[in-house]
MILUM-748158 format. One record per residue (C-alpha): residue number from 1; residue in one letter; x, y, z. Coordinates in steps of 0.02 Angstrom, whole numbers, plus 50000, padded with zeros to 5 digits. Layout:
N
SITE | i | aa | X | Y | Z
SITE | NUM | A | X | Y | Z
...
% end
This chain:
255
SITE | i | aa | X | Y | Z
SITE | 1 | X | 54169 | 54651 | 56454
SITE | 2 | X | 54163 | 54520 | 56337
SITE | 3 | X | 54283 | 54489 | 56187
SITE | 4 | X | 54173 | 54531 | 56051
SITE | 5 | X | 54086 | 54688 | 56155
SITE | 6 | X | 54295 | 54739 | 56168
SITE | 7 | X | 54312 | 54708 | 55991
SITE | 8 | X | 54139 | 54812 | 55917
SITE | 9 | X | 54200 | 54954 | 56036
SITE | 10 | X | 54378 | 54965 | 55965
SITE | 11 | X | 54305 | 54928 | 55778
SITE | 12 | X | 54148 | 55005 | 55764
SITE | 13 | X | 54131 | 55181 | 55698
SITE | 14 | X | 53994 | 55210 | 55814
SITE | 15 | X | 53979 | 55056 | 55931
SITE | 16 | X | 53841 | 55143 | 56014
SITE | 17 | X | 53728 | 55172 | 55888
SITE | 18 | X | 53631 | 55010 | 55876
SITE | 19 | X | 53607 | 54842 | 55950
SITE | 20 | X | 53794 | 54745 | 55966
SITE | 21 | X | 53841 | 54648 | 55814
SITE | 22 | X | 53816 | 54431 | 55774
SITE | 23 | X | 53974 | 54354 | 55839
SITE | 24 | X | 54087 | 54330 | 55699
SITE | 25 | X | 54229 | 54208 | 55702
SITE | 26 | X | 54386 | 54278 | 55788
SITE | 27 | X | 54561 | 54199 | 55750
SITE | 28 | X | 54725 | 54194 | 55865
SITE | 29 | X | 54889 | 54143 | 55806
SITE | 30 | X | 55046 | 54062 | 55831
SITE | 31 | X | 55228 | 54115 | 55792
SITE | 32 | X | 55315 | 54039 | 55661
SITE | 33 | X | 55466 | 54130 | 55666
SITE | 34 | X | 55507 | 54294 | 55720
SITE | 35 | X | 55627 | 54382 | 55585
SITE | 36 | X | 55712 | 54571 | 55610
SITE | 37 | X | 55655 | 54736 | 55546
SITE | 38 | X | 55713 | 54901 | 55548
SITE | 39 | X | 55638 | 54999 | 55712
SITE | 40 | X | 55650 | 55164 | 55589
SITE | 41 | X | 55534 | 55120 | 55473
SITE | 42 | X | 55364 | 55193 | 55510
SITE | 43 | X | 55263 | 55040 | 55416
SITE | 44 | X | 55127 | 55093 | 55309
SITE | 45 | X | 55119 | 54948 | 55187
SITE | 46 | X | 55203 | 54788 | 55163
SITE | 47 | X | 55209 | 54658 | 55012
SITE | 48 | X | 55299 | 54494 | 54959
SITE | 49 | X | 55398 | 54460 | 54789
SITE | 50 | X | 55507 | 54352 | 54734
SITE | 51 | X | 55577 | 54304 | 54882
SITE | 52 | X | 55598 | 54488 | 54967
SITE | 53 | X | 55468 | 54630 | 55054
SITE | 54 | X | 55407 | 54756 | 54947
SITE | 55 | X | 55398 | 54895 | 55111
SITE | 56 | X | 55310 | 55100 | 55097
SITE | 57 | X | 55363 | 55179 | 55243
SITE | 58 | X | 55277 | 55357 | 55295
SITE | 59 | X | 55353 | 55492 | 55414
SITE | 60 | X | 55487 | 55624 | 55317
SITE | 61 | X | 55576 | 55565 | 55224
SITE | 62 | X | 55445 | 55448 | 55180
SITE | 63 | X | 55530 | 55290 | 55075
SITE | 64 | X | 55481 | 55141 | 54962
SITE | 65 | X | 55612 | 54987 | 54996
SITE | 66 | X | 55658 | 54803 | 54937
SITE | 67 | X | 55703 | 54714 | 55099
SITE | 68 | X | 55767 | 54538 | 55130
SITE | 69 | X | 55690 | 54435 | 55233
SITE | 70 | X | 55821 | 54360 | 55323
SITE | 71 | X | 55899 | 54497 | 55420
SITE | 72 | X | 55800 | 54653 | 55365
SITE | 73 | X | 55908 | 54717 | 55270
SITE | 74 | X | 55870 | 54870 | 55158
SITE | 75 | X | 55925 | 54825 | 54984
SITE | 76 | X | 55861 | 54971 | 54897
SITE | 77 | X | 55750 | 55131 | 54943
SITE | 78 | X | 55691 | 55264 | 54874
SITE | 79 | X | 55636 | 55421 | 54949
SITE | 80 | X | 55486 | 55514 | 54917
SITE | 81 | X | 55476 | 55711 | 54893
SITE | 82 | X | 55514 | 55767 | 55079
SITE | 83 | X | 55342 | 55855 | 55096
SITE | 84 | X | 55246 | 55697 | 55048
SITE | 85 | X | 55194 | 55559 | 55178
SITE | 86 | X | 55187 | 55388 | 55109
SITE | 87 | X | 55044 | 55252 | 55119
SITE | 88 | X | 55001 | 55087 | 55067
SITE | 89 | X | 55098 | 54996 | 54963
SITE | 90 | X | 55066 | 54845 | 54822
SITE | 91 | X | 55124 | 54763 | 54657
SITE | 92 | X | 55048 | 54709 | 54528
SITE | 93 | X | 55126 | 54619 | 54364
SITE | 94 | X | 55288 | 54690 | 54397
SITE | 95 | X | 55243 | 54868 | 54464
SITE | 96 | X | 55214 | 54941 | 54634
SITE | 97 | X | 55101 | 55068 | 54677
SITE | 98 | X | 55095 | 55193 | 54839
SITE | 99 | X | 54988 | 55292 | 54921
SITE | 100 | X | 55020 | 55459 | 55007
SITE | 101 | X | 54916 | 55523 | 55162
SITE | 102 | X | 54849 | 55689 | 55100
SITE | 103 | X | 54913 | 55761 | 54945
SITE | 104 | X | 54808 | 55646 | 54809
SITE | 105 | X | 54948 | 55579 | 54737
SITE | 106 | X | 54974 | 55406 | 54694
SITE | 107 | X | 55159 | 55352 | 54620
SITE | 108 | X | 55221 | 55173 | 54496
SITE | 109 | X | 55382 | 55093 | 54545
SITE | 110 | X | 55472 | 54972 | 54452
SITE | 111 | X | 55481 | 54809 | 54556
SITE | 112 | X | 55647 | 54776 | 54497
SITE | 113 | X | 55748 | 54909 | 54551
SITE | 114 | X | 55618 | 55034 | 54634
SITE | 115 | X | 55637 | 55158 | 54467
SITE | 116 | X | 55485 | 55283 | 54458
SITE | 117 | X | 55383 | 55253 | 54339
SITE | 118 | X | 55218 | 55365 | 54359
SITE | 119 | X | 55115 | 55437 | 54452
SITE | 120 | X | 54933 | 55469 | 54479
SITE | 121 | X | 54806 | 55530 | 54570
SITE | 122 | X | 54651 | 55507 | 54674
SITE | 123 | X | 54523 | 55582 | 54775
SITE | 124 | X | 54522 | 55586 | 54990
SITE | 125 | X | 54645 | 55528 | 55096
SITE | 126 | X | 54779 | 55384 | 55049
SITE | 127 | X | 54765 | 55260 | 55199
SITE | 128 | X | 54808 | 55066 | 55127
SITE | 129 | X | 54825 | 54972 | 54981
SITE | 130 | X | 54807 | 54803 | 54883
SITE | 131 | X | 54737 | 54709 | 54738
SITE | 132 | X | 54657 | 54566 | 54660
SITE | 133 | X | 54756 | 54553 | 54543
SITE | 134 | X | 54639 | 54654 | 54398
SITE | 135 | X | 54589 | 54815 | 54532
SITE | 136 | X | 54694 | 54927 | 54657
SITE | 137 | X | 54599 | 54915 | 54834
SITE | 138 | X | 54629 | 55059 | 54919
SITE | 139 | X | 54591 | 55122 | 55102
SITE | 140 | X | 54577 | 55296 | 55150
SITE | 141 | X | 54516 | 55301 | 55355
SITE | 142 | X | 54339 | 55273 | 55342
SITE | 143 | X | 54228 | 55120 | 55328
SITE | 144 | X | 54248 | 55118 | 55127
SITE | 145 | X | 54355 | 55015 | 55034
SITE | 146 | X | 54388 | 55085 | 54848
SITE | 147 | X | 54423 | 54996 | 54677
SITE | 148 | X | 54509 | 55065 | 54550
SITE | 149 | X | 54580 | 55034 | 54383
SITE | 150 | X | 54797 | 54997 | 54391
SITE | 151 | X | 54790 | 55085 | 54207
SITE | 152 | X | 54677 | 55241 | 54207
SITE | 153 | X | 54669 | 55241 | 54411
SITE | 154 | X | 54469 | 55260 | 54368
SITE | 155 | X | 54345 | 55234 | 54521
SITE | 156 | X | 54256 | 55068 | 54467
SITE | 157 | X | 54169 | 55036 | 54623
SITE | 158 | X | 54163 | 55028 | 54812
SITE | 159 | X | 54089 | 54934 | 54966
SITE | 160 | X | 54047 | 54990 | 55135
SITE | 161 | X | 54149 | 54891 | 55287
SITE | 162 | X | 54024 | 54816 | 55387
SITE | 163 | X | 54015 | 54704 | 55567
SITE | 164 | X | 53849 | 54640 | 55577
SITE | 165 | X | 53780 | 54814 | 55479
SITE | 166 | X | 53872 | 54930 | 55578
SITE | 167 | X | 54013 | 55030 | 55476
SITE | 168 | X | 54191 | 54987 | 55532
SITE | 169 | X | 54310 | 55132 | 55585
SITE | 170 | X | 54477 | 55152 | 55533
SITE | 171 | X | 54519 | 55028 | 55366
SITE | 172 | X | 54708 | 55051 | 55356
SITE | 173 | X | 54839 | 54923 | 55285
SITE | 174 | X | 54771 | 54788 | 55151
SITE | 175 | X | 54809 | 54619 | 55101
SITE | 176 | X | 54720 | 54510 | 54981
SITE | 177 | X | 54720 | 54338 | 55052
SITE | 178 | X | 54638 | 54178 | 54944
SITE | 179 | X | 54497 | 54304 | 54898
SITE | 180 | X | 54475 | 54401 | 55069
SITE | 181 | X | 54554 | 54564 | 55100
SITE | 182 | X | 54636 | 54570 | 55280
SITE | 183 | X | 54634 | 54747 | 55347
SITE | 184 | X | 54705 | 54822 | 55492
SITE | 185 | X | 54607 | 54917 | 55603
SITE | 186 | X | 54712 | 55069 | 55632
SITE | 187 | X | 54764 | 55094 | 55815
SITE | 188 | X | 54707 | 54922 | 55886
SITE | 189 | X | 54789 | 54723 | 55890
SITE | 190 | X | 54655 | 54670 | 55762
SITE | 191 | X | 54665 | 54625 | 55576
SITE | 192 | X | 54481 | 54613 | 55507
SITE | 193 | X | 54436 | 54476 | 55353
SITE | 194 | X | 54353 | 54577 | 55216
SITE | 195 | X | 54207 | 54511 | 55090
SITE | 196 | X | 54254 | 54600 | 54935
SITE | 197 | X | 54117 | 54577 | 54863
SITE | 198 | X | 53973 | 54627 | 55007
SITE | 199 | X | 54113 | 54720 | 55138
SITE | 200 | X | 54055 | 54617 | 55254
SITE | 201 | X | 54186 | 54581 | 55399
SITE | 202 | X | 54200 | 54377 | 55402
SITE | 203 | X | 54307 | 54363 | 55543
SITE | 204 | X | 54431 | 54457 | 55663
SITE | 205 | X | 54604 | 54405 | 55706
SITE | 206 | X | 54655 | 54462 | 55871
SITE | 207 | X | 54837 | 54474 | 55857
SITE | 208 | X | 54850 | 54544 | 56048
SITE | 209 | X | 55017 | 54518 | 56147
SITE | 210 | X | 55110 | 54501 | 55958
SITE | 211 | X | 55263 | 54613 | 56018
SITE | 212 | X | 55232 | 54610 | 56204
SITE | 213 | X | 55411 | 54730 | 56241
SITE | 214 | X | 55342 | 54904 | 56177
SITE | 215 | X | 55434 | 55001 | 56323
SITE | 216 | X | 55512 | 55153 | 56249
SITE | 217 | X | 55380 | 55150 | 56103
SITE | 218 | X | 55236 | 55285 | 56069
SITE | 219 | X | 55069 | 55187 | 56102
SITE | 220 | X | 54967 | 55287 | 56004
SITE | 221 | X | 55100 | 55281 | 55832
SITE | 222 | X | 55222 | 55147 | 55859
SITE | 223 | X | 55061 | 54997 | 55835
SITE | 224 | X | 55014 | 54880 | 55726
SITE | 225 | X | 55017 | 54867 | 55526
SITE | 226 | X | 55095 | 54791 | 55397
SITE | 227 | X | 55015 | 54623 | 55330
SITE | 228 | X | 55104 | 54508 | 55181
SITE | 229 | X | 55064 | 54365 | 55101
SITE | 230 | X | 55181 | 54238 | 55016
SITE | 231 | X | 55044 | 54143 | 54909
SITE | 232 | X | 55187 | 54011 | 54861
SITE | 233 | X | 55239 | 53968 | 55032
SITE | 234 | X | 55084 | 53988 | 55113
SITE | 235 | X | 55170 | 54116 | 55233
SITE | 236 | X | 55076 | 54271 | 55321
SITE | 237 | X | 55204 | 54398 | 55410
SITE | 238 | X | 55127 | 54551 | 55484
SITE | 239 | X | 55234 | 54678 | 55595
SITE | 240 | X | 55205 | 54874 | 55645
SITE | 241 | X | 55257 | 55033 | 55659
SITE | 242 | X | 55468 | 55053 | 55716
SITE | 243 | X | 55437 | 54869 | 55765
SITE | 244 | X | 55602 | 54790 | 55775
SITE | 245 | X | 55551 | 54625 | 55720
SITE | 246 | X | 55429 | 54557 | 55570
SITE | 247 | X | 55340 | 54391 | 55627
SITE | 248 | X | 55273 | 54235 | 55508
SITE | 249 | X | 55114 | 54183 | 55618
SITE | 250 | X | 55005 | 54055 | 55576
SITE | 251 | X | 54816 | 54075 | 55615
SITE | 252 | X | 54731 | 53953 | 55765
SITE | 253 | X | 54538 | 53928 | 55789
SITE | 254 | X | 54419 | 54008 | 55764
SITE | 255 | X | 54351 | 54029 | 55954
% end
C-alpha cells in the first residue's frame, strides 16, 4: 500500500466512500533535541510562553501546568474538579483557556500563576484548542474546526476538514503555525496542516518512529499529541501521551 493510500485510510472519516484523494505534500522531520517530560501526564494540549510550556493534561485528576523546558519540571499545576476531564489548552494576551471532554465547560487561567479566572461554556465535545490570535479554534472529534469569540465564547464560524473533499476523522490537538493550524490526527503518527480559511488539509507530517521505545505503553492511549510553537525561536516541539520525553523537530521535504 502506498504512503498516501496508508495515510487517507488512517485520516479519512470514510476512506471508502469516494475516489482516493490528490497527493498532498507530506513532511518528515529531524530531531533537534530531545528534552524530558513527565510519563504521568496524559497530554491533551501543549503551548509555549515566555520561555516555559503552558501543558492541559486529561485523565483524573485532570491538571493545567507551567513546565520548564529544560528538565520538565512542573513549576505550578492546578487541578481541575476531579469529575472533569481536561482538553486542549491555549493562551492568548496573557490568559489560558481549556477544554474539557464532555461536560461543556470551558475554564480562564491566569498565565502568570495558573489563578482561575472564568469559565465558560460551549456546545459538543471539547477535543483541542488554539488561536489566531483574535478567535479560539477549537476541536471537538469530528472533521469541524470551530471559531469562537475569547470574550463572549460566541460561535463566529466554522470550516469543514477536508483531504482532497473527503472529511478528515479525528481533529484533536491544535497549533497555529505562521497562519496554518497543525492538527493531530487522534490515534495515528500524523500532524495534518490546516487552511483556516477553506479547511483544506495542505500537507501531512508523518512523524512515524518519533518515540520508537513504547514497550510497556498502551497503544491505543499512550500516542501522539501535543504540538507547540515558539514563534521567537522558530522552535516546534511536539510529544504524546505519558511520553517521557518532549522533542524540538525540525520539518524535512516535502516528498
Amino acid at each position: 500500500m502506498s504512503g498516501l493510500a496508508v495515510l487517507a485510510s488512517l485520516l479519512l472519516a470514510d476512506p471508502t466512500a469516494t475516489p482516493a484523494p490528490a497527493p498532498v505534500p507530506v513532511y518528515g522531520y529531524e530531531v533537534v533535541r530531545e528534552w524530558p517530560h513527565d510519563p504521568g501526564a496524559f497530554t491533551q494540549g501543549l503551548a509555549w510562553r515566555n520561555g516555559q510550556l503552558l501543558e492541559s493534561t486529561g485523565r483524573y485528576p485532570s491538571t493545567v501546568r507551567r513546565v520548564r523546558l529544560e528538565d520538565g519540571g512542573v513549576l505550578q499545576r492546578r487541578e481541575l474538579d476531579p469529575t472533569l476531564f481536561g482538553e486542549g489548552l491555549t493562551e492568548i494576551a496573557g490568559q489560558v483557556f481549556t477544554l474539557t471532554w464532555r461536560s461543556g465547560r470551558g475554564f480562564v487561567w491566569d498565565a502568570d500563576d495558573l489563578e482561575p479566572l472564568g469559565e465558560f461554556t460551549y456546545a459538543g465535545e471539547g477535543w483541542g484548542l488554539t488561536d489566531d490570535g483574535l478567535r479560539l479554534i477549537l476541536s471537538d472529534g469530528t472533521p469541524v474546526l470551530r471559531f469562537l469569540d475569547p470574550q463572549t465564547f460566541a460561535e463566529t464560524g466554522r470550516v469543514d476538514v477536508t483531504l482532497g473533499g473527503r472529511p478528515v476523522a479525528k481533529i484533536n490537538e491544535l497549533e497555529w503555525i505562521d497562519g496554518e493550524v497543525f492538527a493531530n490526527v487522534w490515534q495515528t503518527d500524523f500532524l495534518v496542516r490546516i487552511d483556516p480559511t477553506s479547511g483544506e488539509v495542505r500537507g501531512v507530517v508523518d512523524l512515524s518512529g518519533l518515540l520508537p521505545d513504547r514497550r510497556g505503553m498502551n497503544p491505543a492511549d499512550d500516542v501522539l499529541n501535543g504540538v507547540a510553537w515558539d514563534p521567537d525561536g522558530r522552535r516546534l516541539f511536539v510529544t504524546g501521551k505519558n511520553w517521557p520525553s518532549l522533542f524540538e523537530i525540525r520539518l524535512t521535504g516535502p516528498h
